[in-house]
N, C-alpha and C positions, 0 to 999 in steps of 0.2 A: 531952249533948243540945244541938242545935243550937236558937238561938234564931233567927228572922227580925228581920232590921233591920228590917220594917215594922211589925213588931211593937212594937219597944222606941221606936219614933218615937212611935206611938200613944198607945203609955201614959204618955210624957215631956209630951204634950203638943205636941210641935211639929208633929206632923201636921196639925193644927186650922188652927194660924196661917199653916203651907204654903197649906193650901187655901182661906183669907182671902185672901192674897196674889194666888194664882192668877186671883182671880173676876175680873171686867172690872170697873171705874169707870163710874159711870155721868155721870162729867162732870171734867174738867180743867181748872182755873181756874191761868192761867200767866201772874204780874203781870213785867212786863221791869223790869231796872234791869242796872248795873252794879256787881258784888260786893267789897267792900272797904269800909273804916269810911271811905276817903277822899271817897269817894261817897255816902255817904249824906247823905239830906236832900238830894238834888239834885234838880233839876228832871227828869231823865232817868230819875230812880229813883220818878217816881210811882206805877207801876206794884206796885213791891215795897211802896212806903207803904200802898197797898190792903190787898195779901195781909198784910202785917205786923199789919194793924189787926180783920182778920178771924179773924187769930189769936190774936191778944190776946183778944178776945169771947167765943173759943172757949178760954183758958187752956189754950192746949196749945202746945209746941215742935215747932219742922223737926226731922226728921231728914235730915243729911248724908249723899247717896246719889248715885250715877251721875252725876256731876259737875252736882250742884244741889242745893237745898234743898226736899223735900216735909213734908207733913202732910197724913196718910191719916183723913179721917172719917167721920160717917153726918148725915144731915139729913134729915127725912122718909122715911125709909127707900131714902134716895139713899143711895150710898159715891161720895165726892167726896176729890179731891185738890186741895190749894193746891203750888204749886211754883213757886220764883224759882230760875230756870235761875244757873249756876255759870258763864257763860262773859259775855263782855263783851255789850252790847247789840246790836253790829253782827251778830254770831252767833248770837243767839236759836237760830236755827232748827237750829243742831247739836244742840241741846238737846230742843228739842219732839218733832220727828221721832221719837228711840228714845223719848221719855218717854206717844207714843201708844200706842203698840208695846209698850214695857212694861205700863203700866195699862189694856190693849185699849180704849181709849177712843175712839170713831168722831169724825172732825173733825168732826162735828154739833155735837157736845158737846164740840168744844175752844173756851173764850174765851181772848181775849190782851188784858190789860189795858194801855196804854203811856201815855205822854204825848204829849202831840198841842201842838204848836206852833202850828198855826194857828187853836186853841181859845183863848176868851179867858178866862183867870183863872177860874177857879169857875163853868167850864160842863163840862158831861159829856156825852158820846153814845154808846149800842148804834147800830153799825153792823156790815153784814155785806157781805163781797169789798168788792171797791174796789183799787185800787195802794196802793201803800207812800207816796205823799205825803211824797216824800223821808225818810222814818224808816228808817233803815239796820236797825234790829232786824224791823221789818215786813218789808224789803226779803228780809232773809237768812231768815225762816220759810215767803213765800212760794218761793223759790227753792227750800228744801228740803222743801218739800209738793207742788212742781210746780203748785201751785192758790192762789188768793187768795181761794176760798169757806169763808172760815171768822167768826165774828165776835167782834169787837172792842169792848173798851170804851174810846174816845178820850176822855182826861184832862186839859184843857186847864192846859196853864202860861202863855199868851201869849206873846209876841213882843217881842225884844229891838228898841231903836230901831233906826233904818233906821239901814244903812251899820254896825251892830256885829256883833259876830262869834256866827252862831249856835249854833257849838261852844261858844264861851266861856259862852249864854246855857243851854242845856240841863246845863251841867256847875256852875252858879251855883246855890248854897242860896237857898231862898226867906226871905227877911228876914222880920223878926214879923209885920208885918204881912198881908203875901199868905200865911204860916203858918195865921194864923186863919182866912182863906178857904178854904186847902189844907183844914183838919181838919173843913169843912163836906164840902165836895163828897167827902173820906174816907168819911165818913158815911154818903153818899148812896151810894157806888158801892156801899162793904159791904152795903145792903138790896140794892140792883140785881144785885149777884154770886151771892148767895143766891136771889132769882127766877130764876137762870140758872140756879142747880144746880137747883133743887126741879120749875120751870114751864117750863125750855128756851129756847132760843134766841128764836125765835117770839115767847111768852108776856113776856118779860121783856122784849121790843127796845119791843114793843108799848104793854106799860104805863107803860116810864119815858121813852121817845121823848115821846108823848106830854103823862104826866103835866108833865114838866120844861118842856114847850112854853108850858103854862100860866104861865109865869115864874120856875118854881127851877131855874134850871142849863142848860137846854139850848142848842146850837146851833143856828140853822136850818138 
């Protein structure tokens, strides 16, 4: 008697988690850094310090897939993805592209988390399009979306003294001190990342723009 392999998928179970897999995300949170233990803790890597902390919150681990790290969850009955791209920072955008594509995620509901240089120390901003502002990871996501309409959460590390090198300054560990400040505005982004998944683009640029304007963190 011939059995159907659709049959024996069924009853194993992996049919279920196929067709989890399959559904669309209803949001793509994609913090940049640069991957390796040499980097971390970098100024470049705030991006990942984000997703990192939102994952801890959430006591769940990446899994290692399609050249990067995800973590597949649910929040208000959103199914939301964290993902720190596997390629260098200047490349982001090799990364994002399939990673829409894979979890049918409309760029509506793609954020890209980075560091922002021209933010001063423990300020943070929702912004949406705009140029890359010299960010080589910006630079390489727009190129590979064809578009610069997507939004952003800018991470300020500040700015190295005039006349020093701003490779050197992006690739430098934050000392204890700006540490402390760093694991404030952490804190803050992880509420603001979560208003993006659960309330949208829109809703969440709206409230923490804003609220941070009031004097916790923001830029003008």
């Amino acid at each position: 008697m011939r059995v159907r392999r659709s049959n024996i998928i069924r009853r194993s179970g992996v049919w279920s988690r196929l067709k989890r897999r399959q559904r669309p995300r209803d949001a793509l949170l994609v913090g940049l850094g640069n991957p390796g233990d040499e980097y971390a803790g970098t100024r470049h890597n705030a991006g990942f310090m984000v997703i990192d902390s939102i994952a801890t919150g959430l006591s769940a681990s990446f899994t290692e897939r399609s050249g990067g790290k995800t973590l597949d969850y649910s929040i208000d009955g959103r199914r939301v993805v964290l993902a720190k791209p596997g390629t260098y920072v200047n490349r982001s955008g090799q990364y994002i592209v399939p990673a829409l594509r894979r979890f049918k995620v409309s760029i509506d509901n793609l954020l890209v988390l980075h560091d922002d240089i021209t933010l001063e120390l423990g300020k943070s901003k929702f912004k949406f399009g705009g140029g890359a502002s010299g960010h080589g990871g910006l630079r390489s996501i727009i190129e590979q979306l064809n578009t610069d309409d997507f939004y952003r959460l800018r991470i300020g590390i500040g700015q190295p003294e005039q006349g020093a090198s701003r490779v050197d300054w992006v690739l430098s560990r934050f000392p204890p001190d700006e540490l402390v400040i760093m694991n404030e505005v952490i804190e803050r982004c992880t509420t603001a990342v979560r208003d993006f998944a659960t309330q949208g683009g829109v809703a969440a640029m709206n409230l923490h723009n804003r609220r941070l304007r009031r004097g916790k963190g923001v830029a003008n």
